[in-house]
C-alpha positions as CSV (number, residue, x, y, z in Angstrom):
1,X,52.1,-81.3,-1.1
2,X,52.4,-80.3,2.5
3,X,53.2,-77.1,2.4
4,X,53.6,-73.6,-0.3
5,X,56.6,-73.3,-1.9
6,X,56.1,-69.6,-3.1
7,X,58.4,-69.1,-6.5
8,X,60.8,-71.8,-6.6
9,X,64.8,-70.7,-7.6
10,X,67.8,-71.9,-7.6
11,X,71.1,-70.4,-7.1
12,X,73.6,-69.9,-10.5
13,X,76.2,-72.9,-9.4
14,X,72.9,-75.1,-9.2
15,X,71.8,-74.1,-12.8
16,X,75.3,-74.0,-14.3
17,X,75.7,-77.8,-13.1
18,X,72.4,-78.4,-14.4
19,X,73.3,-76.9,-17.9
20,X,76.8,-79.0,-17.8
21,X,74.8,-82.5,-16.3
22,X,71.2,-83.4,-17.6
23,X,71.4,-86.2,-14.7
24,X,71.6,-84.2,-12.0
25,X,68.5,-82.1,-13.2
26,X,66.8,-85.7,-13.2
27,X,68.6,-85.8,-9.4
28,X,66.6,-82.2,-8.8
29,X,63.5,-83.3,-9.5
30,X,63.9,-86.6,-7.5
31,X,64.4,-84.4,-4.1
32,X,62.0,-81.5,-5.0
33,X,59.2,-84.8,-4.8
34,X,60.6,-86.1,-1.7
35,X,60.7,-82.6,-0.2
36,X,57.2,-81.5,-1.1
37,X,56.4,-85.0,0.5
38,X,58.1,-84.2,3.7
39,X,61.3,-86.2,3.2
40,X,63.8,-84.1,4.3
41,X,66.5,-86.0,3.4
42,X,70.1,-86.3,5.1
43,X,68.8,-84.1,8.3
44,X,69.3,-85.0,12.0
45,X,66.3,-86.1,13.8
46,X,66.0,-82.9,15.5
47,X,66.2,-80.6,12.7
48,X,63.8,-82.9,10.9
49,X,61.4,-82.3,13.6
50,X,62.1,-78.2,13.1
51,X,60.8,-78.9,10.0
52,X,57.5,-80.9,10.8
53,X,57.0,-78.3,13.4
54,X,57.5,-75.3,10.7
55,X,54.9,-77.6,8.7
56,X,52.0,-76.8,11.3
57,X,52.9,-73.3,12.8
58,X,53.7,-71.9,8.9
59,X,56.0,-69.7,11.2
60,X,59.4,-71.0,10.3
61,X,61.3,-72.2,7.3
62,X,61.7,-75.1,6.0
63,X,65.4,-77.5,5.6
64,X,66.3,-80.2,3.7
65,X,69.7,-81.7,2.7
66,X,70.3,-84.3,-0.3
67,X,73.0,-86.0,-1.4
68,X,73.3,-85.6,-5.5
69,X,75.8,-86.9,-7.8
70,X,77.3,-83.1,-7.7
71,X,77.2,-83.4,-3.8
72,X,75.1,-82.0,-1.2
73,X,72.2,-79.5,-2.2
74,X,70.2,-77.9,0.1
75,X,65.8,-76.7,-0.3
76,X,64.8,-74.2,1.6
77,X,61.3,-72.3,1.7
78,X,61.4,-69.3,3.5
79,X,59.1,-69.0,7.1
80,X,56.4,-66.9,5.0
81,X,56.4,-69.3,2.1
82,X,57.6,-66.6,-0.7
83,X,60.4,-68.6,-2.0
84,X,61.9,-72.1,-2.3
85,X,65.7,-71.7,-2.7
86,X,67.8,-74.9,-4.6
87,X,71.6,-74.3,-3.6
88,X,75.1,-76.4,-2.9
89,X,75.7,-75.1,0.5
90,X,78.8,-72.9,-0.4
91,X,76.3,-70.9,-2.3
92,X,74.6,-70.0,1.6
């Protein structure tokens, strides 16, 4: 793992679509590991770099977008490393 994810939580649409489809948990899992791992997924080269910058300084937080069966969810661990957020972007 490249970085602290503090408590890890997810927003209520995230666990109500996990409740209703056991393959998108499986689809959760699959980008938490990529994430931890420092594959940020469907980001732009520069916000990728954000990221691997936010990595060294442990100043800034961290972004990552997947594409899921359910549609885009988004990680994000918060510049002090407290928490690590799973949402669906509507839930920002």
């Amino acid at each position: 793992m490249l970085f602290k994810l503090g408590h890890t939580v997810m927003t209520k649409a995230i666990a109500n679509t996990i409740d209703e489809n056991q393959d998108f948990y499986v689809e959760i899992v699959k980008a938490m590991g990529r994430y931890v791992n420092g594959d940020w997924g469907e980001l732009c080269v520069d916000d990728a770099v954000l990221n691997d910058m936010a990595i060294i300084s442990k100043e800034d937080r961290i972004l990552a977008a997947y594409e899921t069966s359910q549609g885009k969810i988004w990680i994000i661990t918060e510049w002090d490393r407290s928490y690590t957020t799973i949402l669906f972007p509507a839930d920002y």
